[in-house]
Phi, psi and omega in degrees: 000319169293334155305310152359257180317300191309297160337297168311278188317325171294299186308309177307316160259040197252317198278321168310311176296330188305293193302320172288345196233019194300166200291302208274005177102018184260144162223197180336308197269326138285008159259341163283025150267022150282119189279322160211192175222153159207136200237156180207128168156224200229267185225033154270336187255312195322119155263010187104049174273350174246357134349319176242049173239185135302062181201156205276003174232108170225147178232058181279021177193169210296169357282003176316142147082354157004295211228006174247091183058030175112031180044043157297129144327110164249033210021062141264144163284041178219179168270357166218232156284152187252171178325278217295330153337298188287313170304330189308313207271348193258305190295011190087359202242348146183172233271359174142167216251136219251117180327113158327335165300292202335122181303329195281114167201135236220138174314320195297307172308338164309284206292332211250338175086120175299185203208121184247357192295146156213091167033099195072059177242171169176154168305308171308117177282032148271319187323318179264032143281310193303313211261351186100026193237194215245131177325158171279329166283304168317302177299348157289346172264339137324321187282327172287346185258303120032295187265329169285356178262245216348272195311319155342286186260019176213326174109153177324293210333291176329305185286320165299341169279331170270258119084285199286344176248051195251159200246083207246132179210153197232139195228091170224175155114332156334307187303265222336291185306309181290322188275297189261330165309262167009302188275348196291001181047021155273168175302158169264024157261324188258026152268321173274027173295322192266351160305297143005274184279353148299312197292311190296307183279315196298323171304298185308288164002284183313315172307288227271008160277347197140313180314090159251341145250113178241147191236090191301167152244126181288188177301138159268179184288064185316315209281308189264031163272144205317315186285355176243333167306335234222259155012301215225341196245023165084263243185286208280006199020093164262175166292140166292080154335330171254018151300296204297334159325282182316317184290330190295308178297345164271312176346276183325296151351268235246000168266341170288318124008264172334305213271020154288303180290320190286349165290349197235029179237116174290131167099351192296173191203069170247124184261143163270132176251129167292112173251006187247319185261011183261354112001272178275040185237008171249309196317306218254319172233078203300314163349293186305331188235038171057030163240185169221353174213105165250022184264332211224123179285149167320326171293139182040223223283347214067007172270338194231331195277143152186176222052233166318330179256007160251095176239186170314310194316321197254347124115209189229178192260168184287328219233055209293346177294345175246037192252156170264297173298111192300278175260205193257028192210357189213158177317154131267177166326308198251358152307320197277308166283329171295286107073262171307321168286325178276343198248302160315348197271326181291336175294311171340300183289332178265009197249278209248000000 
């Protein structure tokens, strides 16, 4: 565990020098002038809004959280912190982000920013039929329900002044591939064509609510998640290459993309954050990042397991710091912080 924490600090000030040193002359201190984060999309974001849903993905008990404030569950999906976490803590705005469901959930948490994600989302509204989780169109209307507790306690002016300078970022399109692609009987260019443009629409949403720095986030490296791998990759659990197709091909789509909507949102500032080749570039060389198994996730055997079937029973691997993978489909706690080094500094510079 002290190796660990030491890890964690190092890292942490790997992002801090990252953050101090941008290309254009900006430092440390405009960037804690980010008043929040506020994140939407699925259980790469989810900090535990599906704690209070109906829905067949939850991770509210051990070894979820394992390694989180004294091994509390909070239904992340890891043994510790997660994406919105870790971006919370590289901007300066706090140490994580707290599920929006949550009832104790306090105006000072309001103001500071929230977690609207949920666990099986996607842009395609067949993906949440499948799975129960709460729509990416829902979740802008959390976020519209979000902005009327703002304006309540602070006035319209106010609440519209942290809103444009609120940090806004979005992690969907996994469930969509694993889940609706398949059943949709289309092609993968033109089903991510129409992702592209669910993705395309939901940013705009986000603009005429207030939103002007946003970080979309692409596709990971679907075919070399641990559970597809398993799946999908044969004998040998190689990545399923034509998963990964389809995510390069959405990818390409939406990094082209972008910045033609941002041309046309005055004032807007929109990044594609790459969830796919800083992936496999830990995947393909772990060494280079202090790990040592990136094929398998920590939880049981690692080939399968999350949600429900990574419980107590089936126990944990010894050493979860040298896992890239938590369970067989999501980061770990230091899966998360590699992750955030390679990635935050560049969002920084395309945000501010």
């Amino acid at each position: 565990m002290l190796l660990l924490v030491s890890k964690f600090i190092l890292i942490s000030l790997y992002v801090f020098l990252c953050l101090c040193n941008l290309s254009d002359g900006k430092n440390m201190q405009e960037i804690l002038s980010v008043p929040a984060i506020l994140v939407f999309g699925d259980s790469y974001a989810d900090t535990g809004n599906n704690n209070y849903i109906d829905t067949m993905f939850k991770a509210n008990f051990l070894p979820y959280g394992k390694d989180f404030m004294g091994g509390v569950p909070t239904g992340r999906f890891s043994n510790g912190k997660i994406i919105s976490d870790v971006f919370a803590e590289g901007l300066g705005v706090k140490e994580y982000l707290p599920p929006y469901l949550d009832p104790s959930i306090q105006i000072n948490d309001l103001l500071t920013g929230v977690c609207f994600a949920s666990a099986g989302s996607g842009y395609d509204p067949q993906t949440t039929n499948q799975t129960r989780a709460i729509p990416m169109l829902d979740q802008l209307d959390l976020f519209k329900e979000y902005l009327g507790k703002l304006e309540t306690n602070i006035g319209e002016e106010a609440a519209k002044e942290i809103i444009t300078n609120n940090v806004f970022l979005v992690v969907a399109s996994t469930n969509d591939m694993l889940f609706s692609l398949p059943a949709s009987g289309l092609p993968d260019d033109v089903y991510d064509s129409m992702l592209v443009n669910l993705t395309l629409s939901f940013v705009q949403e986000l603009y005429k609510l207030g939103a002007r720095k946003i970080g979309v986030f692409s596709a990971p490296p679907v075919g070399c998640l641990p559970v597809e791998r398993t799946l999908e990759g044969g004998l040998l659990r190689m990545c399923a290459e034509n998963q990964n197709q389809q995510a390069q091909i959405f990818n390409n789509m939406l990094k082209g993309q972008l910045p033609i909507l941002e041309s046309n949102l005055p004032q807007s500032r929109i990044a594609f954050v790459d969830f796919y080749n800083p992936l496999i570039s830990i995947i393909n060389n772990p060494e280079q990042y202090g790990l040592e198994v990136t094929n398998r996730g920590c939880c049981g055997t690692g080939l399968i397991e999350f949600s429900y079937t990574c419980n107590q029973l089936v126990g944990t691997c010894p050493d979860d710091s040298k896992y890239l993978f938590f369970d067989s489909g999501h980061l770990s706690e230091i899966g998360c912080y590699i992750f955030a080094n390679l990635t935050l500094p560049g969002l920084v510079e395309n945000l501010f």
